[in-house]
C-alpha positions as CSV (number, residue, x, y, z in Angstrom):
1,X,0.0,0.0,0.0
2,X,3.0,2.5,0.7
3,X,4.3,2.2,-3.2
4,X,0.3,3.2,-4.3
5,X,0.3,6.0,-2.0
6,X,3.4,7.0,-3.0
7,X,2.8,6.7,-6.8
8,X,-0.5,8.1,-6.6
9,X,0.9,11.8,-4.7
10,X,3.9,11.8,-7.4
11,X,1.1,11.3,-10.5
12,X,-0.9,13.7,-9.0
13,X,1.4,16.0,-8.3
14,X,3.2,15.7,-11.0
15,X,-0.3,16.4,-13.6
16,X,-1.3,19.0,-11.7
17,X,2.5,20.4,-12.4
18,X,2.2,20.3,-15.8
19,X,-1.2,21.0,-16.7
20,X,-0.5,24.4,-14.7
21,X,3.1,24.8,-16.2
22,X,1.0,24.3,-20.0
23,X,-1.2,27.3,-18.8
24,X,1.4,29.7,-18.3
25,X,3.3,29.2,-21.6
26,X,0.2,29.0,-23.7
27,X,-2.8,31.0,-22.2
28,X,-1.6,33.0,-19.2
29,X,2.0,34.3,-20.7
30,X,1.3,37.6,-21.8
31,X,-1.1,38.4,-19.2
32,X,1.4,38.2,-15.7
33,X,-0.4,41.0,-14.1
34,X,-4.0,40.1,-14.8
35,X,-2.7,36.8,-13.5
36,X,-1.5,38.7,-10.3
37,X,-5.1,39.1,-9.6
38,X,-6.4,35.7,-10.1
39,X,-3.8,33.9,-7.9
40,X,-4.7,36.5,-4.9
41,X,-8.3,35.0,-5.0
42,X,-6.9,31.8,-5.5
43,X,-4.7,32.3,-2.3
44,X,-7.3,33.7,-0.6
45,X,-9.9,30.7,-1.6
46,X,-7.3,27.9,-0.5
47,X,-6.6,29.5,2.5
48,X,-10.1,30.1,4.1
49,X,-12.4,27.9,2.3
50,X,-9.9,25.3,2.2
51,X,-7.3,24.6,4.9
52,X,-8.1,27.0,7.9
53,X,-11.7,25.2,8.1
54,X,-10.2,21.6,7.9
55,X,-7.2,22.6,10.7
56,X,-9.9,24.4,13.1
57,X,-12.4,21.1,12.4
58,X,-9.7,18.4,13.0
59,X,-7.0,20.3,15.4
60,X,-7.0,21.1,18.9
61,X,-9.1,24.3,19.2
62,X,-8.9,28.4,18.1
63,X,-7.0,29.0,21.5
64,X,-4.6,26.8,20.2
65,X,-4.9,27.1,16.3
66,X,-5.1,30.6,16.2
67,X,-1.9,32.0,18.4
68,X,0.0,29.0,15.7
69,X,-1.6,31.7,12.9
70,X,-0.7,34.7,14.7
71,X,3.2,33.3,14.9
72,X,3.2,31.9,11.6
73,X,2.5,35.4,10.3
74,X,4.9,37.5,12.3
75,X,7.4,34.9,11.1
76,X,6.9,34.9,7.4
77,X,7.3,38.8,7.8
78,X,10.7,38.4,9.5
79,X,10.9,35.5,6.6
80,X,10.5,38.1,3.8
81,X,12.6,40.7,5.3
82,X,15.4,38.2,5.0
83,X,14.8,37.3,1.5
84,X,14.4,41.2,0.6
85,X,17.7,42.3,1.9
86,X,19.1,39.1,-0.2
87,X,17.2,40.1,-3.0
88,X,18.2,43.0,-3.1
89,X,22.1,42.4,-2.2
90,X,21.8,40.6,-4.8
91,X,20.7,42.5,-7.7
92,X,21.3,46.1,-7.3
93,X,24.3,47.0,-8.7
94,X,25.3,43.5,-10.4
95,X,25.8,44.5,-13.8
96,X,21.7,43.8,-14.9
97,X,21.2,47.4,-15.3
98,X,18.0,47.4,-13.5
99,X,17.3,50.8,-11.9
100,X,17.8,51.3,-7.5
101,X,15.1,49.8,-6.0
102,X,14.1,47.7,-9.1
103,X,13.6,44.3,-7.0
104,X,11.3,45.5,-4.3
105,X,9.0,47.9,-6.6
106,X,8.7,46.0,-9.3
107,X,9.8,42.1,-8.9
108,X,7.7,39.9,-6.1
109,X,8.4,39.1,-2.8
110,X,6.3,36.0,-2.1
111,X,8.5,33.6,-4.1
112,X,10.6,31.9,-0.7
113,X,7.0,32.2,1.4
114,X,5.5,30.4,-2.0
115,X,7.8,27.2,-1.4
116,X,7.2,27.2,2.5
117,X,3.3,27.1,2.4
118,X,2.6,25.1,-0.9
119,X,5.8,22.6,0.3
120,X,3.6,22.4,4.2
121,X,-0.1,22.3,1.6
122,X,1.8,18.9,-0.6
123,X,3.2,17.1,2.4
124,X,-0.7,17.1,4.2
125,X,-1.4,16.0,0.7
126,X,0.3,13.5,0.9
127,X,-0.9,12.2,4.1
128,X,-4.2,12.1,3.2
129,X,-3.8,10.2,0.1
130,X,-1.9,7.6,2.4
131,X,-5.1,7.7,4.9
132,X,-7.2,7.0,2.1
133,X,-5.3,3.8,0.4
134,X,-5.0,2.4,4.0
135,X,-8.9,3.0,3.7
136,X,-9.9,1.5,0.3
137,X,-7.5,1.7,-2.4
138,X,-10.7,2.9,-4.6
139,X,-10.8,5.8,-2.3
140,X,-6.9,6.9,-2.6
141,X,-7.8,6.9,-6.3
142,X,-10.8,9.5,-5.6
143,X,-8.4,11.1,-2.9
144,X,-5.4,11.9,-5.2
145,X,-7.8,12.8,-8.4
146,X,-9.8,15.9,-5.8
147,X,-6.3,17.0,-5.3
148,X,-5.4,17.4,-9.1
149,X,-8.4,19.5,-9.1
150,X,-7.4,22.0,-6.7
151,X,-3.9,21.4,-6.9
152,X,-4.2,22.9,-10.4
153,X,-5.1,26.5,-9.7
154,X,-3.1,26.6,-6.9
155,X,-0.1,25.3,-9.0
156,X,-1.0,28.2,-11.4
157,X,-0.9,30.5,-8.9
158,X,2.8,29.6,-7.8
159,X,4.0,29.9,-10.8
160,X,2.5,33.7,-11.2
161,X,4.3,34.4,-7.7
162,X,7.7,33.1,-8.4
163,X,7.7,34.7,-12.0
164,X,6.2,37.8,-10.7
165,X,9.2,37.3,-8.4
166,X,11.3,37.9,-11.4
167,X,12.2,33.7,-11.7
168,X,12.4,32.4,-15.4
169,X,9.7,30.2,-15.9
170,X,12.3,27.1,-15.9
171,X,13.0,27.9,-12.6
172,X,9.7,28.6,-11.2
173,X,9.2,24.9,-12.6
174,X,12.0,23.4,-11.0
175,X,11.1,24.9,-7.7
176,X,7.6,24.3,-7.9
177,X,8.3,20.5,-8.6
178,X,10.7,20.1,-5.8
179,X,7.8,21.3,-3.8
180,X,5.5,18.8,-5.4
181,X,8.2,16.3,-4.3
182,X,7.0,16.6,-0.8
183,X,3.5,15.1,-1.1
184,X,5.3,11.8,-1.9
185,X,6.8,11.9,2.0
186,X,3.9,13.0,3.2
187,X,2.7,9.5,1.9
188,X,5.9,7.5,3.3
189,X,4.7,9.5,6.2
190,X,1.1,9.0,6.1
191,X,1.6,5.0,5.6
192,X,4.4,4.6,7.8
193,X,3.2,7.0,10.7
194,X,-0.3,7.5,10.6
195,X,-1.8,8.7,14.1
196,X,1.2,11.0,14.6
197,X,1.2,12.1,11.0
198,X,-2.8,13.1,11.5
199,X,-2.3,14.6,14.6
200,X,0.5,17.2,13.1
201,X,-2.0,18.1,10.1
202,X,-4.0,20.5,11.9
203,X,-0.5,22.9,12.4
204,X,1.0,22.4,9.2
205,X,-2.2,23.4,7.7
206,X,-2.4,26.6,9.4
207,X,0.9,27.7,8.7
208,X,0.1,26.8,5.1
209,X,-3.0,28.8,4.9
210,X,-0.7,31.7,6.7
211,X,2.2,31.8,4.2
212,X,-0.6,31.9,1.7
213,X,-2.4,34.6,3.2
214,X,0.5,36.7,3.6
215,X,1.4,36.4,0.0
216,X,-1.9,37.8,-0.9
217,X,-2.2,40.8,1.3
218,X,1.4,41.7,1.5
219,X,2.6,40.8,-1.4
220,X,0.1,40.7,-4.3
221,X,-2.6,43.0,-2.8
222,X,-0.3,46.1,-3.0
223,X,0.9,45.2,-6.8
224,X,-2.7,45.3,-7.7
225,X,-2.8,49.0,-5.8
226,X,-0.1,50.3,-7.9
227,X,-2.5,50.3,-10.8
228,X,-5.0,52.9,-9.9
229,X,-7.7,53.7,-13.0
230,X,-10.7,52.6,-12.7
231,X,-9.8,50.9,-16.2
232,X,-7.6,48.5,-13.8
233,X,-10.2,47.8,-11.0
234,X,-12.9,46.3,-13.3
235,X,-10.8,43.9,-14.1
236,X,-8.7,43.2,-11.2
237,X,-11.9,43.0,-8.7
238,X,-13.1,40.2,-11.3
239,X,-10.1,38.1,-11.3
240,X,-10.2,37.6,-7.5
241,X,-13.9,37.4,-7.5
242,X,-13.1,33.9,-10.4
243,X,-10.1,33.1,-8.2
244,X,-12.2,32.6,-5.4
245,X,-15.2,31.1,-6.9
246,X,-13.1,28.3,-8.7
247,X,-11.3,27.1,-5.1
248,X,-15.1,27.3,-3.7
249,X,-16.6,25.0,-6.6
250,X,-14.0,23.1,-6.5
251,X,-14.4,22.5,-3.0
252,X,-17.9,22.1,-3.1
253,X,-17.5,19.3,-5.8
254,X,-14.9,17.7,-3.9
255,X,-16.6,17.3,-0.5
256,X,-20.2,16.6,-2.2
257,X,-18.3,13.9,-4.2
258,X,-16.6,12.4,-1.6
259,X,-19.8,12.4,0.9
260,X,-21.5,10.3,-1.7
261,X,-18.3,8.4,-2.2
262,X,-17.5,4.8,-0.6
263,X,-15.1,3.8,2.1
264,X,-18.0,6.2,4.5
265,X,-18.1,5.3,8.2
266,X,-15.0,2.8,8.0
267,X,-12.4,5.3,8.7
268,X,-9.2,4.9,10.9
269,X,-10.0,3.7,14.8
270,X,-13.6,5.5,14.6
271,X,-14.5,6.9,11.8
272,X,-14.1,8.0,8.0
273,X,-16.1,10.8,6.5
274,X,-15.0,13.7,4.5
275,X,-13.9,15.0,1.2
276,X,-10.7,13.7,1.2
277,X,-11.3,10.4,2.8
278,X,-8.5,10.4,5.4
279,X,-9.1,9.4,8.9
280,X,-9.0,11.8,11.7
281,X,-10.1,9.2,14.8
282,X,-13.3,11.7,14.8
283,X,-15.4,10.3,12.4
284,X,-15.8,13.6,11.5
285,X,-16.4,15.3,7.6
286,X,-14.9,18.5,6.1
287,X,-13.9,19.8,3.1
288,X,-9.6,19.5,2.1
């Protein structure tokens, strides 16, 4: 069961990878700063519709959940201090001719938070695929196909963060699969270690959601502000609004697909019911 888990978070993964990577060279490439727009819904969606609802339904409580949040921000602040100064260091006065100030005005500064939360978002991935096989191997299938859905917008939106983070688009890739890499421990983890594995999901999906947060009002949000015609707005107000609605269908679909699914009520220890169909030992359903 370990090698199907495993093989099912690397084809996932992996399809969700390129199916986003075929987006950006052939449909998305001239628009980056339209894109900007869409991935800050998208961020926004996966973050509050999608993880922070399953940590605070599975974890240990908001008195808990939410100081874990409250660090997790503060620390992906100091985190992009750090990468600014060494961005910066970096490329002012190298020879590349940009102007002073160049990387922090015009280049993004979500592309190391990008890699923390989406590597955290793959590794409960792969978890709950693991979960599910231990299930009904019918039910890892069901488990790894939801995540290509969602997996694919999101995928998207990292590369619009590491590109808008002044990455080639080779690079964005090879980072981005590295980070799809980690659903296939997650699995190993899942399969190997799967009450202590559960019990950490609830923290690594708040820090997640946070990294993903930050991105969107730190980062992306203030992009969006620099362009300030109404012309812009329209626009930029209806690419979040489809960001948001896609993650929220998509996550709708999911967990209505999976409450009709099989393998309910036959979870780990005490239960099994919810979109994703890993087991919690609380019998309890939620949308992932």
């Amino acid at each position: 069961m370990l090698a199907w888990s495993v093989l099912a978070a690397i084809t996932g993964g992996l399809l969700a990878l390129f199916i986003a990577r075929w987006l950006t060279l052939n449909v998305f490439s001239r628009y980056l700063h339209h894109m900007v727009s869409l991935s800050v819904g998208v961020l926004l969606g996966v973050s509050l519709l999608h993880l922070l609802p399953e940590a605070f339904e599975t974890g240990p409580g908001p008195h808990t959940l939410f100081p874990l949040m409250l660090a997790a921000l503060v620390g992906f602040f100091i985190l992009e201090k750090i990468a600014l100064l060494r961005h910066s260091h970096h490329h002012e006065g190298d020879g590349h001719h940009h102007h002073a100030g160049h990387d922090r005005h015009e280049a993004g500064r979500g592309g190391v938070l990008i890699l923390v939360g989406s590597s955290l978002h793959n590794l409960c991935d792969g978890v709950l695929i693991a979960a599910a096989f231990l299930v009904d191997p019918i039910l890892g299938v069901l488990t790894a196909a939801s995540i290509i859905l969602h997996e694919v917008p999101h995928k998207l939106s990292d590369f619009v963060v590491l590109m808008n983070a002044g990455l080639s688009r080779e690079r964005a890739f090879g980072l981005i699969l590295f980070s799809s890499l980690c659903s296939a421990i997650g699995a190993v983890l899942g399969t190997l270690l799967l009450a202590q594995a559960q019990s950490w999901l609830p923290y690594l999906l708040v820090v997640a959601a946070s990294s993903f947060l930050y991105i969107a009002i730190a980062d992306l949000m203030p992009q969006m502000h620099e362009r300030v015609s109404l012309r812009d707005a329209g626009p930029q107000l209806a690419l979040v609004a489809l960001g948001v609605a896609l993650i929220y269908s998509v996550t709708v679909f999911v967990h209505h697909g999976h409450d009709h699914g099989p393998g309910q009520g036959q979870g780990h220890e005490s239960g099994h019911d919810h979109d994703h169909g890993h087991s919690q030992g609380h019998g309890q359903g939620h949308g992932h």
